[in-house]
C-alpha positions as CSV (number, residue, x, y, z in Angstrom):
1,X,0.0,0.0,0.0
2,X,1.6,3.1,-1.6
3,X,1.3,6.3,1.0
4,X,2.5,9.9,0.4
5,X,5.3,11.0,3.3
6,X,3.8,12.9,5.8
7,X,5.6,16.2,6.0
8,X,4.9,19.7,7.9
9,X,2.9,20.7,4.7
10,X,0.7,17.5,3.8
11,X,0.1,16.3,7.6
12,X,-3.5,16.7,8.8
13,X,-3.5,17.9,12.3
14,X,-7.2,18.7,12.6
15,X,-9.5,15.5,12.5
16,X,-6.2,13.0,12.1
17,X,-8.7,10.1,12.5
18,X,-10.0,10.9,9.1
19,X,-6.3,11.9,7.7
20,X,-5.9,9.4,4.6
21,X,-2.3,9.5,2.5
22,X,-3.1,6.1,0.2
23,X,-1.6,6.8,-2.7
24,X,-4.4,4.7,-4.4
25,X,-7.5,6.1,-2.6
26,X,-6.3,10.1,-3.2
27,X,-6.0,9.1,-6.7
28,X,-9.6,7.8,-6.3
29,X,-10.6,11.3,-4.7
30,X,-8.9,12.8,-8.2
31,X,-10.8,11.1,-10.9
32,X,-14.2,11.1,-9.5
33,X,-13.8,14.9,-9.9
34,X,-13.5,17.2,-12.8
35,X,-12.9,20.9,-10.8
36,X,-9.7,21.3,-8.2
37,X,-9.4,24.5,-6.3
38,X,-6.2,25.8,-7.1
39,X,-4.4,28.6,-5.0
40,X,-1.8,31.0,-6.1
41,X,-0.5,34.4,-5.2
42,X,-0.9,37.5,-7.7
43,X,0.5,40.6,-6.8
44,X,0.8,39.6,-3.2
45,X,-2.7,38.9,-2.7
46,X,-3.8,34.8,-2.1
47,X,-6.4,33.9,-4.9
48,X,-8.1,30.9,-5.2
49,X,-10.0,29.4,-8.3
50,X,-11.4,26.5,-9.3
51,X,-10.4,25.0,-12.3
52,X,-10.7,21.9,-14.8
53,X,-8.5,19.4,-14.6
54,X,-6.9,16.2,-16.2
55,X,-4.9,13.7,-14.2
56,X,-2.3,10.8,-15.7
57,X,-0.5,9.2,-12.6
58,X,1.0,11.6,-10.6
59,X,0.8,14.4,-13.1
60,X,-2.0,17.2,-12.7
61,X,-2.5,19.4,-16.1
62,X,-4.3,22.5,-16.9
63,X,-4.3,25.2,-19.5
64,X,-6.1,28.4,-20.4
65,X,-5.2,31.3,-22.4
66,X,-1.5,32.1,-22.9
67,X,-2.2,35.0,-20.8
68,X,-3.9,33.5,-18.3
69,X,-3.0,35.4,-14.8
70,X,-3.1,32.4,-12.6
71,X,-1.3,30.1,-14.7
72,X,1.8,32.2,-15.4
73,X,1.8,32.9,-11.4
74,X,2.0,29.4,-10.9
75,X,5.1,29.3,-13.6
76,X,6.9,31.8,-11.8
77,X,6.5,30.4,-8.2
78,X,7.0,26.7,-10.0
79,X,5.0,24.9,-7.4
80,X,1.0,24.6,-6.8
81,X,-1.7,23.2,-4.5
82,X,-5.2,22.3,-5.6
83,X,-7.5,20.6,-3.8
84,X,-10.8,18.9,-5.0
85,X,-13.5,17.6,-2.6
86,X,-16.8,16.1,-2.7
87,X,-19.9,16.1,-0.6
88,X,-21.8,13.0,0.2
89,X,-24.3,13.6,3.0
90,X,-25.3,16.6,5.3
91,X,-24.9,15.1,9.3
92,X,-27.9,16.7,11.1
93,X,-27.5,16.5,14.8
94,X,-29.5,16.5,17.3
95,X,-27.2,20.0,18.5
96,X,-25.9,22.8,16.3
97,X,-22.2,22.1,17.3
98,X,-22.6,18.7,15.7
99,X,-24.0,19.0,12.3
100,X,-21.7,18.3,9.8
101,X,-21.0,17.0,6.6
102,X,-19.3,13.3,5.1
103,X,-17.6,14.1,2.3
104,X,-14.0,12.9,0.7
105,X,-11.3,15.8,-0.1
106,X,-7.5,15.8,-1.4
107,X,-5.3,18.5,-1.2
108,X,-2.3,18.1,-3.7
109,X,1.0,19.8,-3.7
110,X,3.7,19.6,-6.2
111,X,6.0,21.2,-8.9
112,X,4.9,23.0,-12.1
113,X,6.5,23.1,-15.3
114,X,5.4,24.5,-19.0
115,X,4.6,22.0,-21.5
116,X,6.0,23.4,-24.9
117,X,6.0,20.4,-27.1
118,X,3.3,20.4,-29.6
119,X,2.8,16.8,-28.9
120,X,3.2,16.7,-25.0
121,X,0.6,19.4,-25.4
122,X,-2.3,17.7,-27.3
123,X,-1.6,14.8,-25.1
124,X,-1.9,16.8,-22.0
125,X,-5.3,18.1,-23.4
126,X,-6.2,14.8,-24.4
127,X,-5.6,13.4,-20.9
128,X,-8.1,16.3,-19.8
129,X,-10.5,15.7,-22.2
130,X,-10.8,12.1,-21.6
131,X,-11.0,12.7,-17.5
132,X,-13.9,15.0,-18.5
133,X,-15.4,12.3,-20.1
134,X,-13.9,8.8,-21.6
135,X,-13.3,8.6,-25.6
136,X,-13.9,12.2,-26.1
137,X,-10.5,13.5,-27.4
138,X,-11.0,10.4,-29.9
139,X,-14.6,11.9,-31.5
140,X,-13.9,15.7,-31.8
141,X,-11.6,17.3,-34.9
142,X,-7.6,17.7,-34.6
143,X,-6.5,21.1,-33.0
144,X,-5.9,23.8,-34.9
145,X,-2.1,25.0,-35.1
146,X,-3.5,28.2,-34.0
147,X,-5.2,26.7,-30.9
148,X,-2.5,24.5,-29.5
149,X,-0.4,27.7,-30.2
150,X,-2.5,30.0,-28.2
151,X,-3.1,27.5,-25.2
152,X,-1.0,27.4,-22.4
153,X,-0.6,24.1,-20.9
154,X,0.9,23.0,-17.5
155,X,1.8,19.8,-15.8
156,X,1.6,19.4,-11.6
157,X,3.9,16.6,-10.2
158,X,2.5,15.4,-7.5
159,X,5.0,15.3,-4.4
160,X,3.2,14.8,-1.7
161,X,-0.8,15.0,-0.5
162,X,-3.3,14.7,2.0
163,X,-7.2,13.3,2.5
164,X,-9.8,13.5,4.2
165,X,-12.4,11.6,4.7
166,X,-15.5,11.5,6.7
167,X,-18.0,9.0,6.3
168,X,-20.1,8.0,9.5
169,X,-23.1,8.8,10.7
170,X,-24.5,11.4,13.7
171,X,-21.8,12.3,17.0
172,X,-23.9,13.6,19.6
173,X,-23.2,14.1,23.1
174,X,-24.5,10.7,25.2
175,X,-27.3,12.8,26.6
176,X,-28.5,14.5,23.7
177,X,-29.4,10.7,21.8
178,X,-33.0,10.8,24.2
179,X,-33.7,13.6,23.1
180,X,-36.9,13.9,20.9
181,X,-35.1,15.6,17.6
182,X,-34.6,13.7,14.4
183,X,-30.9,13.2,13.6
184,X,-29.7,11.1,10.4
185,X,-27.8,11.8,7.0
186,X,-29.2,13.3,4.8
187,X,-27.3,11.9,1.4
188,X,-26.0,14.0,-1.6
189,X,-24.9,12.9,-5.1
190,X,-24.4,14.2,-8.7
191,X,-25.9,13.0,-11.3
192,X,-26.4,13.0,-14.8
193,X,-29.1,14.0,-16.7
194,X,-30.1,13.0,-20.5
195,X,-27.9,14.6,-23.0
196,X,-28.9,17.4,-25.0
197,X,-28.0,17.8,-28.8
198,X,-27.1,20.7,-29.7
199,X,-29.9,22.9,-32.2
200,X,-27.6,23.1,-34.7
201,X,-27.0,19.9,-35.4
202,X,-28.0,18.0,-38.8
203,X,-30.4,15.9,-38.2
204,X,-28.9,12.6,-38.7
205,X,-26.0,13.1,-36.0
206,X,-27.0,10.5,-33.0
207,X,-26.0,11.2,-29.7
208,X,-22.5,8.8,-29.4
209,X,-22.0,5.9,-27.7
210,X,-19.2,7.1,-25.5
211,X,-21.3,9.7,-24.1
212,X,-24.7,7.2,-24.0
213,X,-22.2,5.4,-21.8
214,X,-21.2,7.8,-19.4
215,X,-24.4,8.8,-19.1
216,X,-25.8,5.2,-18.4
217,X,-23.1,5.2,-15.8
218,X,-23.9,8.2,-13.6
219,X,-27.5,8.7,-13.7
């Protein structure tokens, strides 16, 4: 069982009962997501954004525009954190201090570097592509020179990261549990609804199978 090293800057101090560093599970975390928050300094203020994201072992990529403030921040200060999280379930207690929420989050910190190849580039946006949704990159048109050329693209190594992970029920106080208050979970999820073709299409285009399929999968 592969873990990250637990350092001053990945270790979880508060709730270390639900601290997670499984190589395996954060990777999990990663790819049942689309949107990380990422966090950068501009100007000496701290910013944070979310952002789309691709993931291919232990390398993070994103790209915008080649003027893109956030990215070119991150390039200068050539390291990054992001972290994605998702919410299963609100926790309503029987008290206010209790509520809470289960949910699964993974804070990532590692190196950035430019990707300048033409062909590490269109991989990189193919890897994000796919994440978005399998066999994607394989049914749309080839990039444009122009496009790749305008799009910046970056690549995160992964040095080290964190979970966490909550996933039980209510934690009331012992003499709150008599008490005649509902208390449960209430559960969340996202879902997907029926694609929608776009008006513009001719009439004979069928919605594709690789997107029939992800829907099928997450409805």
């Amino acid at each position: 069982m592969q873990e990250y090293p637990k350092s001053k800057l990945n270790r979880v101090k508060r709730g270390q009962n639900r601290a997670n560093y499984n190589v395996a599970q954060i990777n999990a975390i990663l790819d049942a997501g689309f949107i990380g928050f990422v966090s950068y300094v501009y100007e000496g203020n701290a910013i944070s954004l979310p952002m789309a994201y691709g993931r291919k072992e232990d390398k993070i990529y994103l790209h915008s525009s080649q003027a893109n403030r956030m990215l070119l921040s991150l390039i200068e200060a050539g390291e990054m954190s992001m972290t994605v999280m998702h919410l299963d379930a609100l926790v309503l207690a029987r008290s206010g201090l209790h509520h809470s929420v289960n949910y699964r989050s993974a804070t990532l910190f590692g190196t950035v570097k430019v990707l300048e190849n033409d062909k590490e580039k269109e991989e990189a946006l193919a890897c994000f592509m796919d994440h978005m949704i399998p066999e994607r990159w394989n049914e749309i048109r080839p990039m444009h020179q122009h496009e790749l050329d305008r799009t910046l693209v970056i690549e995160m190594t992964i040095k080290t990261a964190s979970a966490k992970i909550r996933d039980v029920g209510v934690n009331d106080e012992p003499e709150d549990e008599s008490l005649p208050i509902w208390a449960g979970l209430v559960p969340l999820k996202q879902v997907v609804l029926p694609p929608i073709s776009d008006e513009k299409l001719k009439k004979d285009i069928q919605v594709p199978n690789h997107v029939i399929e992800y829907y099928n999968m997450h409805k």
